[in-house]
C-alpha positions, 0 to 999 in steps of 0.5 A, a space after each residue: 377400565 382396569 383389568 384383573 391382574 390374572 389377565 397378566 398373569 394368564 398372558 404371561 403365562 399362555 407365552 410360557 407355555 407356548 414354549 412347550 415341547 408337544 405332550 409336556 406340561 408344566 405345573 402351577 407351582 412351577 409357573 408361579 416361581 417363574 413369575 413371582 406369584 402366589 400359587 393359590 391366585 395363579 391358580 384362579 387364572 389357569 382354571 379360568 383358562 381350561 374352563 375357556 378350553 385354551 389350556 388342558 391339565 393333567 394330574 400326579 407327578 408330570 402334571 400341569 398345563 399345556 395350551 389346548 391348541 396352536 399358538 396360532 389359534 389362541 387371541 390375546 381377546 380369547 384370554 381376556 374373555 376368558 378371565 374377565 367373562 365376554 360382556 362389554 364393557 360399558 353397560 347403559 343404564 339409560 340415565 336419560 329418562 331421568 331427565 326433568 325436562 323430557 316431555 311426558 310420553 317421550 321415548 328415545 329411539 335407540 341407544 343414546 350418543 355415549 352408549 355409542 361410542 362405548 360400544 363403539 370403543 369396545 368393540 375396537 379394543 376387542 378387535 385389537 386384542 382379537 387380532 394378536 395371537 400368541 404366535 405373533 407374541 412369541 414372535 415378539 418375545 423372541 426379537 425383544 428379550 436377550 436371547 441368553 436369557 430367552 434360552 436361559 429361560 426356556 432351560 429352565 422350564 424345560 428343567 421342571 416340565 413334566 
């Protein structure tokens, strides 16, 4: 499974934002300075994420995005889902009917062993991004990243939120 690289981007994204100080926003052109990306395709990404409610915008010079609700209650699955949509991941197309060899009026009750285990494995991974929100990741940004540079950082978006 390969994921879009707006997903990335809207998690790193999401991090950045839950820097913000209450009733800031930070803009689009902003952002993809920060991380080195084309504005027009960032774009994309963040309307997804205020389409899925898990960011807000506001228009004009002060302008930009902000998360819609505490770090606490947004999932890394909730900005996945809303990037790449909710369907699963795997999907069935039965191929096991075309089997030559299957007796005439045979039918298969269920789903077959690997659409299981898909399915399975699906759920597993959401359940693992489920269980990640953006609290525990700033949490882990903190420990991990220079703490001149996290301040450095944080300057200078502070520097270009409205």
């Amino acid at each position: 499974m390969i994921l879009k690289s707006q997903v990335e981007w809207a998690l790193h994204c999401c991090a950045i934002l839950a820097g913000l100080p209450e009733g800031r926003y930070l803009s689009t052109k902003a952002l993809a300075e920060f991380h080195g990306l084309p504005k027009e395709y960032l774009s994309k990404a963040l309307q997804s994420l205020s389409q899925a409610k898990l960011v807000e915008s506001t228009l004009g010079p002060s302008g930009g995005y902000r998360l819609a609700r505490p770090t606490a209650e947004i999932t890394f699955l909730d900005v996945v889902e809303a990037v790449e949509g909710k369907e699963r991941t795997f999907a069935c197309s039965n191929i096991r009917a075309n089997n030559p060899c299957r007796p005439e009026g045979y039918c298969e009750a269920g789903p077959c062993a690997v659409a299981r285990v898909m399915w399975d494995a699906d759920e597993a991974w959401r359940a693992k991004l489920r269980s990640v929100s953006l609290a525990a990741l700033v949490q882990t940004l903190e420990q991990e990243i220079p703490t001149t540079l996290w301040q450095s950082s944080f300057q200078w978006v502070l520097k270009r939120a409205g």
